[in-house]
C-alpha positions in Angstrom: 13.8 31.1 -62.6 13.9 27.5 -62.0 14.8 26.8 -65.1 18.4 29.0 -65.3 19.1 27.7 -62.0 19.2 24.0 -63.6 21.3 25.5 -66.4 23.4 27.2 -63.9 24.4 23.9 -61.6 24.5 22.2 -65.0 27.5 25.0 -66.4 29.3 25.3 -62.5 29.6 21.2 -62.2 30.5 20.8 -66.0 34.3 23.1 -65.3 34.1 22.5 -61.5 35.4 18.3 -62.9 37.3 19.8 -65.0 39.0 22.2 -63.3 39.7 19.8 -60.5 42.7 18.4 -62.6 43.7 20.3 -65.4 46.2 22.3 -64.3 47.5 20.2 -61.4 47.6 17.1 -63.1 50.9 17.5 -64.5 52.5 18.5 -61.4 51.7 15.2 -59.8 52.6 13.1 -62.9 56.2 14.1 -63.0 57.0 15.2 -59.1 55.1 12.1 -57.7 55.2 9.6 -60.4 58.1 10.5 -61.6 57.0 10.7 -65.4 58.7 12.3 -68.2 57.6 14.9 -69.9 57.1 13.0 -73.3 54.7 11.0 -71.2 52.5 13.4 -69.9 52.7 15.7 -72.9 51.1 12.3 -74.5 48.4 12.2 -71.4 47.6 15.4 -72.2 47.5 15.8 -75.7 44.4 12.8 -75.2 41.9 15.5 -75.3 43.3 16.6 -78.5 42.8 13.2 -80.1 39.4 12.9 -78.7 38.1 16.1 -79.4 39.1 15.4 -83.0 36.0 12.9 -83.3 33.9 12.3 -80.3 32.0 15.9 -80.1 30.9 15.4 -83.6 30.0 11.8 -83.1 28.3 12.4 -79.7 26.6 15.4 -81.4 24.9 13.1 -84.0 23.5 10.6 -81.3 21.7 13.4 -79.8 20.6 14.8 -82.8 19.2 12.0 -84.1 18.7 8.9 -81.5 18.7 10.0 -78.0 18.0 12.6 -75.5 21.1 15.0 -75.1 20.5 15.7 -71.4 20.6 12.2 -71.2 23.9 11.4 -73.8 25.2 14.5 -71.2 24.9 12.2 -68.4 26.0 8.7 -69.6 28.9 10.4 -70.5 30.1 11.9 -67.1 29.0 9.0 -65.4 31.3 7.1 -67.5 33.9 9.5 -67.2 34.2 9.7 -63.5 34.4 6.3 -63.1 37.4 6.2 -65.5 39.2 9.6 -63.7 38.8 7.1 -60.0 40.5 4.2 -62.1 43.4 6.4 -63.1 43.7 7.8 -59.6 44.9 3.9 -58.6 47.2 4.0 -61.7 51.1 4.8 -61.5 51.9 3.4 -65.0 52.3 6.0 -67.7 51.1 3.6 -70.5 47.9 2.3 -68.2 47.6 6.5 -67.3 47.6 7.1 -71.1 44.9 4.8 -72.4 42.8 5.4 -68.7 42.8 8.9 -70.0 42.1 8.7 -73.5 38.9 7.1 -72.4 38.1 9.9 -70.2 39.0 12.4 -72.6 36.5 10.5 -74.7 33.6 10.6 -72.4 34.3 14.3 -71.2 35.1 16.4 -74.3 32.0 15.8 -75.9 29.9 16.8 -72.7 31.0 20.7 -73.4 29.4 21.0 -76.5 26.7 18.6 -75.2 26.0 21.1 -72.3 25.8 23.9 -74.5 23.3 22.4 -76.8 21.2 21.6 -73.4 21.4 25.1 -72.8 20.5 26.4 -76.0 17.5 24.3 -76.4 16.0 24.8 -72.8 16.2 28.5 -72.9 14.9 28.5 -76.7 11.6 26.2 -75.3 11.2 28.8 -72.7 11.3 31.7 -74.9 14.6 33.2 -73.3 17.1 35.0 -75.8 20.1 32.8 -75.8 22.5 36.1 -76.2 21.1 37.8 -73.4 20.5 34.4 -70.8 23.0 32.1 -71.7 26.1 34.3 -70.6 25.4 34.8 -66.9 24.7 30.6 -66.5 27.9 30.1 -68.5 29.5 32.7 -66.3 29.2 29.9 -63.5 30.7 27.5 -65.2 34.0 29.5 -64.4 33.6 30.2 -60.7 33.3 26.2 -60.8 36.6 25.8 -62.3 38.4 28.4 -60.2 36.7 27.0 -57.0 38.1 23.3 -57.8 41.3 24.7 -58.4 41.6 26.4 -55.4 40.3 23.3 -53.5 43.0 21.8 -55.1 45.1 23.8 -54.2 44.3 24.6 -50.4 44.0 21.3 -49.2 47.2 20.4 -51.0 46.2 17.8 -53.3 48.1 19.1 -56.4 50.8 16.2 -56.2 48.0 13.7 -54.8 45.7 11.6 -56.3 42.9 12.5 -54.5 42.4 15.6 -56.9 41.5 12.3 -59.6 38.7 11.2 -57.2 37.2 15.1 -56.3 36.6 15.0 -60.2 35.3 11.7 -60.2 33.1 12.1 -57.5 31.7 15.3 -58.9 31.7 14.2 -62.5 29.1 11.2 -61.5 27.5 13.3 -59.2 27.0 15.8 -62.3 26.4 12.5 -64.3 23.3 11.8 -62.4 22.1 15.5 -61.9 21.7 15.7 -66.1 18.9 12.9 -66.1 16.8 15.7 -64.1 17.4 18.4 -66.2 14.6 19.3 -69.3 14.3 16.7 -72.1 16.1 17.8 -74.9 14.7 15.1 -77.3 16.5 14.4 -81.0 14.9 15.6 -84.1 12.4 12.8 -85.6 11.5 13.4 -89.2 9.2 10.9 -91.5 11.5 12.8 -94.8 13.6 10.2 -96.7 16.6 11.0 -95.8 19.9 10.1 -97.3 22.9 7.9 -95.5 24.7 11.0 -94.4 21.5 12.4 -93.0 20.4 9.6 -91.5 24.5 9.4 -90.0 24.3 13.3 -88.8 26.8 14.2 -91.3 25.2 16.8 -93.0 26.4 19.2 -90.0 29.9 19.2 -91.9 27.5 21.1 -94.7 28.5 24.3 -93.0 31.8 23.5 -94.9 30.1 24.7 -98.2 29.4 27.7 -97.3 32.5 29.9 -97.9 32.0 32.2 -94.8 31.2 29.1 -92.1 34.3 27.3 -93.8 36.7 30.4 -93.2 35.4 31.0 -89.2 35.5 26.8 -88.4 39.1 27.4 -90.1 40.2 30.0 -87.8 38.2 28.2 -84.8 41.3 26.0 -85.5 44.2 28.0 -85.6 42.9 29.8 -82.4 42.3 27.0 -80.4 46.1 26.2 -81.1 46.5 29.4 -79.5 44.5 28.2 -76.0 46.7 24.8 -76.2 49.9 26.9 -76.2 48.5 29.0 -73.3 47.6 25.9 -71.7 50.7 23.8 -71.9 53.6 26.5 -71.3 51.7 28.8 -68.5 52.8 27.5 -65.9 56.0 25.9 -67.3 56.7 29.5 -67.9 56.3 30.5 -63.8 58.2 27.6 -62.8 61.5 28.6 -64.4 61.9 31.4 -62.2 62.3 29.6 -59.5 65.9 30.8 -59.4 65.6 34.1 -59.5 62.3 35.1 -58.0 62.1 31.6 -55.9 60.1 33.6 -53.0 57.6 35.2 -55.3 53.9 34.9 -54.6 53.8 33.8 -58.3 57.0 31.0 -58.0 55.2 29.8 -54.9 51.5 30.2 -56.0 51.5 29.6 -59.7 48.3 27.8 -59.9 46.6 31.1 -58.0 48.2 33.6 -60.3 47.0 31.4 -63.1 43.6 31.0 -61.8 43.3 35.2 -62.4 42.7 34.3 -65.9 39.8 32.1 -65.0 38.6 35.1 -62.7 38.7 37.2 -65.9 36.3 35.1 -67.9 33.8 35.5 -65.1 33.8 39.5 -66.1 34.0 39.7 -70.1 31.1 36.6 -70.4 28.7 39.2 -68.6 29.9 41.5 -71.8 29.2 39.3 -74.3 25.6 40.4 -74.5 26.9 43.8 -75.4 29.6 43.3 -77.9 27.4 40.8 -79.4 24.6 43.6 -80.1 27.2 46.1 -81.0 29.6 44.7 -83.3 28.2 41.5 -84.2 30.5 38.0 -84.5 33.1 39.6 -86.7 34.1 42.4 -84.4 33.9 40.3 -81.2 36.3 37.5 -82.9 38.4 40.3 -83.9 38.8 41.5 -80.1 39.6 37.8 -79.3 42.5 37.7 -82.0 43.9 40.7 -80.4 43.3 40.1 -77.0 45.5 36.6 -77.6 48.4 38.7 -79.2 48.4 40.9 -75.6 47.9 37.5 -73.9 51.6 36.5 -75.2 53.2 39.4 -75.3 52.8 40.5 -71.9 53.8 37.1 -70.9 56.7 37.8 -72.7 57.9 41.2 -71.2 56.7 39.8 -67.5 58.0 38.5 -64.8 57.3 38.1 -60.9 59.3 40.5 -59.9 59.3 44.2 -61.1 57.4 42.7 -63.7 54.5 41.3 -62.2 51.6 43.4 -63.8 52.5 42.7 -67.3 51.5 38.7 -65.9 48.5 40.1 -64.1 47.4 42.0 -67.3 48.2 39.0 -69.6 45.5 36.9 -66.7 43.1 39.7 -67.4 43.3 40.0 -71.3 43.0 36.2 -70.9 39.4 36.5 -70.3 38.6 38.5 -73.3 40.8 36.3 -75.4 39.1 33.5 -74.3 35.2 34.0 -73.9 35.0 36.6 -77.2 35.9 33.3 -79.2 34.7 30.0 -77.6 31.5 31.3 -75.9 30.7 33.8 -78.2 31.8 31.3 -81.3 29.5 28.5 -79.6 26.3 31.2 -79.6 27.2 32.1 -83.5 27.4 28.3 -84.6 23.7 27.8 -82.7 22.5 31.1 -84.6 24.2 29.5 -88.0 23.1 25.9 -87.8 20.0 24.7 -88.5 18.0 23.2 -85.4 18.0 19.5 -86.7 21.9 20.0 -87.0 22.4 21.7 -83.6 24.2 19.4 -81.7 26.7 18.6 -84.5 27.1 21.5 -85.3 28.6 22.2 -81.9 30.6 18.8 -82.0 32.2 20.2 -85.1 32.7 23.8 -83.9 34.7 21.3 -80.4 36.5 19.2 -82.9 38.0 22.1 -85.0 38.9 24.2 -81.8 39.8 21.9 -79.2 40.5 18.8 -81.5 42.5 20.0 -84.4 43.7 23.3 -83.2 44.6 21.8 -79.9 46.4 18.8 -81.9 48.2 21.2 -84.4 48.8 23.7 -81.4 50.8 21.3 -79.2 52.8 20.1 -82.1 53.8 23.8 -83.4 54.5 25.1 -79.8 56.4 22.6 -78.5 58.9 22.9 -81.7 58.6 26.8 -80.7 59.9 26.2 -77.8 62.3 23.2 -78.5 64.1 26.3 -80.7 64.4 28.3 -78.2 66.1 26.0 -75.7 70.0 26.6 -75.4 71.5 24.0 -72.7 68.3 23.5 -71.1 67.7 27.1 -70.7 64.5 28.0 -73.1 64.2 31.9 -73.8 60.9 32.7 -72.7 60.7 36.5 -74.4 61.7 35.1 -77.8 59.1 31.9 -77.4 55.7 34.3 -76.5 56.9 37.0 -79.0 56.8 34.2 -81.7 53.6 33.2 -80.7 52.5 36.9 -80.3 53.2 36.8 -84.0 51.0 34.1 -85.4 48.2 35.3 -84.1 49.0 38.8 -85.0 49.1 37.2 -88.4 45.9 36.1 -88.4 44.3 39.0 -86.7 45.1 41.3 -90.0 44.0 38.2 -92.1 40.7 37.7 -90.2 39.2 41.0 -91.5 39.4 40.3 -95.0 38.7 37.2 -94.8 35.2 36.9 -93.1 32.1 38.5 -94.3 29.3 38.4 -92.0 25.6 37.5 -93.2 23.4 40.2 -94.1 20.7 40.2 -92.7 17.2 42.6 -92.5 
């Protein structure tokens, strides 16, 4: 009991830093500082670039040199120090580079918490499917929490929502050095350079059927980027029309419903997991993201407000029946020496690459769309509807599960 309470604090601090900025960042950057959007597109797309690199490298220092609870907590130490830097900063050069360093120290630490995880329940004989979703389930209700702090104490065009996620990022920073030793894998074998380096997680590139899912774990987390960077973009252009609405004047609430979601379909994970194995849950998620956009696109807050409150709720499937669900399948996959990298590279695919390639692709999406600053919001979610569509009737044939006794 102890010990799932540990992993449980561990999951709700790891999204309550997060959530603490993510969405209301950009709010502040171009109402208070008066940044363009060029310039915070570019803070933003920092996690991209570090998720590229620093989950995989991170991954191999645990693997192979030092405790991961311990890489876990250097890293949000380091981390909240940077986020109460940049909430003195009101340059958008000395904003980009502050946050590309954070980016650097925090990305890592998702994968880095889910290998903790994993390898506390697996030394206390808990069955990751079955445990692992009700901890992670708190990582969620930390997110929405900080968001709503946020939100209620009306810090989301104030710098002070920097210094809640610094304080509670080297507050979480210090917690991981209690947490159980999650020691690196010591082995007398020769081993060769790459080994010895951590790069033989990129093995599961050989295989045809890791290569194909780590593949689509890339063009799926460009899905989550678009969903990230035009939500709320999306809410605030009706601010003509429906400028009285509970979503015009709340859009960081409505959005937080998809968050609320996640808390539900994690608790199903175990189920779908057991039932229809990795293929059928991914296959959900494909589909779920093709509702996610096209209910977006028929929506509206106004007559058309359930179609938004459906796309929040689909969100949560969309969401959790990849990431969470793709993080648990990577663990099963990889071997034990390889664990931590192998959820570094699982991070840099999804929210490296796919975010990278995601943010370039929708913004040119959307740029399209755009008639004398008016973008066509149907037309911009159908299109993205589309590509995942695409890939949901692709996915099927593609994959072939393992077979196993």
């Amino acid at each position: 009991m102890k010990i799932k309470f540990q992993l449980t604090t561990l999951s709700f601090l790891q999204f309550f830093v997060w959530g603490s900025w993510l969405v209301s960042l950009g709010g502040y950057l171009i109402v208070k500082l008066h940044f363009s959007g060029v310039q915070v597109g570019a803070i933003y797309g920092t996690m991209g670039i570090a998720s590229l690199f620093m989950p995989a490298l991170l991954g191999i220092v645990a693997d192979r040199w030092m405790n991961a609870e311990r890489v876990l907590g250097l890293c949000h130490i380091i981390g909240g120090g940077l986020l109460y830097v940049a909430s003195l900063t009101t340059d958008p050069h000395q904003m980009f580079w502050i946050m590309l360093l954070n980016s650097m120290a925090y990305m890592p630490t998702i994968a880095l918490s889910y290998s903790v995880s994993y390898s506390v329940l697996e030394k206390n004989r808990l069955d990751i499917t079955t445990a692992f979703p009700p901890i992670r389930v708190w990582g969620t209700i930390g997110f929405i929490l900080a968001m709503w702090w946020v939100d209620l104490m009306h810090w989301s065009l104030d710098p002070l929502q920097l210094q809640l996620a610094a304080v509670s990022g080297i507050f979480l920073g210090v917690y991981s050095f209690t947490l159980p030793q999650c020691k690196p894998s010591h082995s007398r074998e020769n081993k060769s350079w790459v080994s010895a380096l951590g790069l033989d997680a990129f093995v599961l590139f050989r295989e045809r059927r890791m290569a194909i899912f780590l593949v689509f774990a890339l063009f799926l987390g460009a899905a989550l980027q678009i969903t990230n960077t035009f939500g709320e973009s999306f809410i605030h252009d009706f601010s003509g029309q429906y400028a009285d609405s509970f979503a015009v004047l709340h859009p960081g609430l409505l959005m937080s419903l998809s968050q609320a979601s996640e808390t539900l379909f994690i608790l199903t994970i175990p189920f779908f997991m057991k039932k229809y194995k990795i293929k059928g849950v991914i296959l959900m998620s494909i589909f779920a993201w093709v509702l996610r956009f096209a209910f977006f696109a028929i929506g509206n807050p106004g007559g058309g407000i359930i179609w938004l409150i459906l796309s929040m709720i689909v969100y949560g499937m969309a969401f959790d029946f990849f990431n969470v669900s793709g993080s648990m399948f990577m663990r099963s996959e990889a071997r034990p020496e390889i664990s931590a990298s192998a959820q570094g590279v699982f991070m840099m695919m999804t929210n490296g690459m796919g975010a990278f390639l995601g943010g370039l692709f929708s913004g040119h999406v959307v740029d399209y769309f755009t008639h004398e600053g008016i973008r066509q919001w149907p037309q911009i979610w159908f299109t993205f509807a589309a590509y995942v569509l695409v890939l949901g009737l692709i996915f099927p044939f593609a994959f072939r599960e393992r077979k196993r006794a």
